[in-house]
Backbone as JSON, one array per atom type, in Angstrom:
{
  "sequence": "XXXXXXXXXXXXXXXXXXXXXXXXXXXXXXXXXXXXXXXXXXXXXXXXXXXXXXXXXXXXXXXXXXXXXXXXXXXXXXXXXXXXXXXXXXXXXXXXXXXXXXXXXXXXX",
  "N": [[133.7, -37.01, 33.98], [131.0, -36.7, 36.1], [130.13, -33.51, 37.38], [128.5, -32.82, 39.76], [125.77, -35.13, 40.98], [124.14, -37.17, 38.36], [120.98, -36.58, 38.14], [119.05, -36.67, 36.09], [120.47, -39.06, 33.68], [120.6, -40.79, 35.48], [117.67, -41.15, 36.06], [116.65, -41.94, 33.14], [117.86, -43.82, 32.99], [116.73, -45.58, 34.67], [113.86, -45.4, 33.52], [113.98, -46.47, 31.13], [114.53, -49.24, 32.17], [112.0, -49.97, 33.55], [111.76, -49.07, 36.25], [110.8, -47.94, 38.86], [112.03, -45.13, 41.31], [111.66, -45.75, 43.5], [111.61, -48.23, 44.21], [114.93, -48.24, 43.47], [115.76, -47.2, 45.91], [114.79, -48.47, 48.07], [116.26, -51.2, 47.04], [118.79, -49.93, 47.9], [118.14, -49.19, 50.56], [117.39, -47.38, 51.75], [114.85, -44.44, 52.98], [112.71, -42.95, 50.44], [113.25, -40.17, 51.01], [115.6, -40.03, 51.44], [116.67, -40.71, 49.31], [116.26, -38.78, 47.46], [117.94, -36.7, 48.48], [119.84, -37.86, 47.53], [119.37, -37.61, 45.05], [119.1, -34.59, 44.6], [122.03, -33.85, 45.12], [122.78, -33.63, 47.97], [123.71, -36.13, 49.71], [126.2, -38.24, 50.18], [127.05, -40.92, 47.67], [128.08, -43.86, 48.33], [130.55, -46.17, 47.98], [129.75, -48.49, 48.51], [126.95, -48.31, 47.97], [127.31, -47.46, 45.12], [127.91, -50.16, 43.96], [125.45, -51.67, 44.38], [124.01, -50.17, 42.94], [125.1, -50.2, 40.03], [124.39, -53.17, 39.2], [122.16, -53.09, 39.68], [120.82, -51.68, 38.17], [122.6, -52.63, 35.64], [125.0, -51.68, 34.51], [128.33, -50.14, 34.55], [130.45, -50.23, 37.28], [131.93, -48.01, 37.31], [130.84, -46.81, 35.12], [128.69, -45.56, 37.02], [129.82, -44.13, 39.19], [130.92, -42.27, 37.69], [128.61, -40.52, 37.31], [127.76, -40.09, 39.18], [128.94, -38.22, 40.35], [131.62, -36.45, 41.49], [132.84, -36.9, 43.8], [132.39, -39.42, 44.19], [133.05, -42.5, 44.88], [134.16, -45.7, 43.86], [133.87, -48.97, 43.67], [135.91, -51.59, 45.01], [137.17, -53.64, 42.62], [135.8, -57.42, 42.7], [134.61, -57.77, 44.45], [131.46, -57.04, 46.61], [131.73, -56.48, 48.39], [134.23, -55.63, 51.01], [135.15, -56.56, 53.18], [134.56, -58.79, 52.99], [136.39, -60.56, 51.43], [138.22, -59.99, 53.26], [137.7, -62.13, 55.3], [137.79, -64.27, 53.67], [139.76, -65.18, 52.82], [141.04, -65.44, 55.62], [139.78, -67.56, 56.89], [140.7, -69.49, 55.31], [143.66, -69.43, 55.89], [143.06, -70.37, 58.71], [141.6, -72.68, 58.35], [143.84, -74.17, 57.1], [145.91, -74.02, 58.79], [144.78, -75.57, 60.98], [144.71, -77.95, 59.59], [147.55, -78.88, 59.79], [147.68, -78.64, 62.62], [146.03, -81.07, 62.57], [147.79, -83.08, 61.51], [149.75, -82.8, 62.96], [149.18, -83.94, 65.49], [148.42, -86.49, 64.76], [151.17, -87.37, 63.9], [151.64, -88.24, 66.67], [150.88, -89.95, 68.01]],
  "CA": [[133.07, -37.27, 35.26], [129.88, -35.33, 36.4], [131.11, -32.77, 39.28], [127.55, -33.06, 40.25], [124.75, -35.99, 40.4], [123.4, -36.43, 37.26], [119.61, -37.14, 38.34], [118.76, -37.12, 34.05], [121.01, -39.81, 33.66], [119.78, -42.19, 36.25], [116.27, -41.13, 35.88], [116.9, -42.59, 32.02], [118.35, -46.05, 32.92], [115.76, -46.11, 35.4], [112.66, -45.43, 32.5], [114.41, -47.61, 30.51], [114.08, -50.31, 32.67], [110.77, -49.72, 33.96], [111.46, -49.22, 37.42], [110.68, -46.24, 39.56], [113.1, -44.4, 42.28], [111.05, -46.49, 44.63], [112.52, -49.57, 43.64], [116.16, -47.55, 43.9], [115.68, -46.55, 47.34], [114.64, -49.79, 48.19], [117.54, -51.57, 47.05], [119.53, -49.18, 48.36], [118.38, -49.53, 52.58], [117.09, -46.06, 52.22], [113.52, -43.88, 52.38], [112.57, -41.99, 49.23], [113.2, -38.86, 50.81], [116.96, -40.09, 51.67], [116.83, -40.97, 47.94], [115.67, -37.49, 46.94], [118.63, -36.26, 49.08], [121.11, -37.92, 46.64], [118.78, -36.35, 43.34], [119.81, -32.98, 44.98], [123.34, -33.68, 45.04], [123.12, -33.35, 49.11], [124.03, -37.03, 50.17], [127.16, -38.7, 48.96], [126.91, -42.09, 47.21], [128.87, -44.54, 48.91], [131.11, -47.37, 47.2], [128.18, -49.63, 48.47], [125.59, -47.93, 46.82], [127.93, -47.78, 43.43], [127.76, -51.76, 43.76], [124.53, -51.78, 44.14], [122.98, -49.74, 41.44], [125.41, -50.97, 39.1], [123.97, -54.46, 39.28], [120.55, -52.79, 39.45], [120.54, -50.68, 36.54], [122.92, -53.4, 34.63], [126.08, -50.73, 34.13], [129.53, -50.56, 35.0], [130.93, -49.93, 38.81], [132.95, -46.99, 36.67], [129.64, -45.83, 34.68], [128.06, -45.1, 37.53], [130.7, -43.62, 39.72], [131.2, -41.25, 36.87], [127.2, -40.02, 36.7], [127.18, -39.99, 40.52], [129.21, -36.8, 40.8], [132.83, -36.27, 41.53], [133.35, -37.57, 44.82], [132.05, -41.13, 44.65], [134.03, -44.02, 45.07], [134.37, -46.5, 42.91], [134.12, -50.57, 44.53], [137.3, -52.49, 44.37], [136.87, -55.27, 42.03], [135.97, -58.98, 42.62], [133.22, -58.37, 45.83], [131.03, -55.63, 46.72], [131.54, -56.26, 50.3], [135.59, -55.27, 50.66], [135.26, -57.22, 54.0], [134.21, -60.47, 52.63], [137.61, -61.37, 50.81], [139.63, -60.69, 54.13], [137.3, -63.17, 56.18], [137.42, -65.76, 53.22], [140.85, -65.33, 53.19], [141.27, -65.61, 57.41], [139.17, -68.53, 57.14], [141.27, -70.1, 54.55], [144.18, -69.61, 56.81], [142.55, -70.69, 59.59], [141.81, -74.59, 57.76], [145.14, -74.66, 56.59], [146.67, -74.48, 60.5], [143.8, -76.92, 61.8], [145.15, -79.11, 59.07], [148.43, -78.8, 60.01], [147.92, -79.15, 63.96], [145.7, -82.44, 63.02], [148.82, -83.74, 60.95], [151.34, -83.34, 64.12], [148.25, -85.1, 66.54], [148.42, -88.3, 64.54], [152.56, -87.85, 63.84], [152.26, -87.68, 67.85], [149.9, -90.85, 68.1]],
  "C": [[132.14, -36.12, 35.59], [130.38, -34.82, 37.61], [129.56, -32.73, 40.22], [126.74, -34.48, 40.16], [124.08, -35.88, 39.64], [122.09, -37.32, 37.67], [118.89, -37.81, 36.71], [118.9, -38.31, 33.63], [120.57, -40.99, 34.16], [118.47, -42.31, 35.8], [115.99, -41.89, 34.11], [116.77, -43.67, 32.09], [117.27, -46.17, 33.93], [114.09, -46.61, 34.37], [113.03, -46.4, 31.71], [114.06, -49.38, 31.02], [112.83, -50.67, 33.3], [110.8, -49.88, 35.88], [111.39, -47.86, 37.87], [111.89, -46.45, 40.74], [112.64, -45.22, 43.45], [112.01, -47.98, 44.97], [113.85, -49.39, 43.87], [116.35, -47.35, 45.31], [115.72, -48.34, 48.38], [115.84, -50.91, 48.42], [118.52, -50.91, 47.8], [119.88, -49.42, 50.1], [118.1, -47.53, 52.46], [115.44, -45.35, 51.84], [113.74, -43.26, 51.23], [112.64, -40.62, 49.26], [114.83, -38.78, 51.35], [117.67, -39.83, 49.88], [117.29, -39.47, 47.28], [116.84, -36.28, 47.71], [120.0, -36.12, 47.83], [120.77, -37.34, 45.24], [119.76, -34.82, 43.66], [121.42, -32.67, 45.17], [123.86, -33.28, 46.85], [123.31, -34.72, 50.42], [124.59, -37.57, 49.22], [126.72, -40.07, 48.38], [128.44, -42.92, 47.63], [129.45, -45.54, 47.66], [129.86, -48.81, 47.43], [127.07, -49.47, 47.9], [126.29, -47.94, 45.4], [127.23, -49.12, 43.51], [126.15, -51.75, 43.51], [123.87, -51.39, 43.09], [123.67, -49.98, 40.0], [124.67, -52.29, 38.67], [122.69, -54.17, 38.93], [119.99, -52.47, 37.98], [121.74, -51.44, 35.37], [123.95, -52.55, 34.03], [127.03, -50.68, 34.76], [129.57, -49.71, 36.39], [130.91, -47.7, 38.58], [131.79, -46.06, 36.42], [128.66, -45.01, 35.83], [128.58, -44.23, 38.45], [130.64, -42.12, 38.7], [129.61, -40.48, 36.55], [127.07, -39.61, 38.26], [127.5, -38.71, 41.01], [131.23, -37.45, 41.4], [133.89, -36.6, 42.85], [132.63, -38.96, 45.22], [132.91, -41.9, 44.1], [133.86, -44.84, 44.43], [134.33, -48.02, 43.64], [135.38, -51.05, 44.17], [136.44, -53.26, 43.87], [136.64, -56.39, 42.96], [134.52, -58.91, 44.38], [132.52, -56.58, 46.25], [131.41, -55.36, 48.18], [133.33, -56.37, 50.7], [136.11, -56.74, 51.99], [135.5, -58.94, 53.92], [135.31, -61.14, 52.35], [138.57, -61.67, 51.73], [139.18, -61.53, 54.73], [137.52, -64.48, 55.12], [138.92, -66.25, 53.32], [141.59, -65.7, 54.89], [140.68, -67.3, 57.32], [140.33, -69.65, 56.46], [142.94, -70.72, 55.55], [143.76, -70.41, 58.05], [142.35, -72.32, 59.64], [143.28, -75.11, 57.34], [146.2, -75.11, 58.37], [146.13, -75.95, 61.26], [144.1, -78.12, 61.27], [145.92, -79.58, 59.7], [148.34, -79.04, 61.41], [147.16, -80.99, 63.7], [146.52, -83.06, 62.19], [149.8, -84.52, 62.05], [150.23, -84.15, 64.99], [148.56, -86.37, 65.87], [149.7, -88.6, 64.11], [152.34, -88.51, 65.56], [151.81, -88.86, 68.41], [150.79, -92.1, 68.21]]
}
């Protein structure tokens, strides 16, 4: 694991793919001089930005976590958005009761 951001690293998979830091930032929800914050190793990289530049740059959650420097977070599996699974889950609940009250309405009928 890099104990710092490895700028090298990204700046690589970025040439590789032909996109500039612009394009990174972008995706991201941040200016190029927020960007240029996280080059310097002086803004952390969130578990939302992992997700994101994984997907971007086509590399694992893990790979990138591990290039980002030593205190970034890693995404749980299966959604980038941690939130999303408890609302699909609430919701899910939520049809299963509505079933269940319009079962006893037409026992009640």
């Amino acid at each position: 694991m890099a104990l710092f951001f490895d700028g090298a690293w990204f700046d690589k998979r970025l040439a590789s793919l032909g996109l500039p830091r612009a394009t990174l930032a972008a995706a991201l929800g941040l200016s190029e001089h927020d960007l240029v914050l996280i080059w310097k190793d002086q803004r952390e990289v969130s578990a939302r930005d992992v997700a994101i530049l994984a997907n971007l740059l086509g590399e694992s959650a893990e790979d990138i976590a591990l290039h980002a420097g030593v205190s970034t977070p890693v995404p749980k599996t299966g959604s980038a958005d941690p939130g999303l699974k408890a609302i699909e889950e609430r919701l899910t609940r939520i049809e299963e009761a509505l079933a269940e009250l319009k079962a006893l309405l037409r026992a009640g009928r």
